[in-house]
Phi, psi and omega in degrees: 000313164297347179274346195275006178245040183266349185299333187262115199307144173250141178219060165094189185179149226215164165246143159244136168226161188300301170328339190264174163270130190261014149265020187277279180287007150327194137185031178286157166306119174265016179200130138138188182255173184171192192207107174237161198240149170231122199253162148225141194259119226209080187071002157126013179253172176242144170226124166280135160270308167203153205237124166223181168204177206229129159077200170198171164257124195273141190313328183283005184059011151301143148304125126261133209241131181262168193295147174107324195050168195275343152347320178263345171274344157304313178305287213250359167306150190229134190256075164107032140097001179225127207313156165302296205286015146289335235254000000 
């Protein structure tokens, strides 16, 4: 299942626990576009969680970077009307 997202550049990746603050352990790109995936880690399983993306590639291949960048859309973003670093 994890082998079809080897095609795709990676640029890291972070842990969240109910204990953290998650702009503390963020470490998302505060400029620029992306695709981010959300796993939970659950009795020794992977569960997918939420699939999101922050900005798009324009056909003329520019970037457009949405307000926020994705750092913020993580941080400050709302899932079901409730901030993400709630969730």
């Amino acid at each position: 299942m994890f082998d079809e997202l080897d095609k795709y550049k990676s640029n890291g990746h972070f842990f969240f626990s109910a204990d953290d603050e998650i702009l503390t352990v963020c470490n998302a790109p505060k400029n620029g576009v992306g695709t981010y995936i959300v796993y939970a880690l659950k009795g020794g399983k992977i569960e997918l969680i939420y699939i999101g993306s922050s900005g798009k590639i324009l056909q003329s291949g520019h970037k457009k970077v949405r307000i926020g960048e994705m750092c913020d859309r993580l941080v400050n973003g709302k899932q079901y009307g409730i901030k993400s670093s709630k969730i």
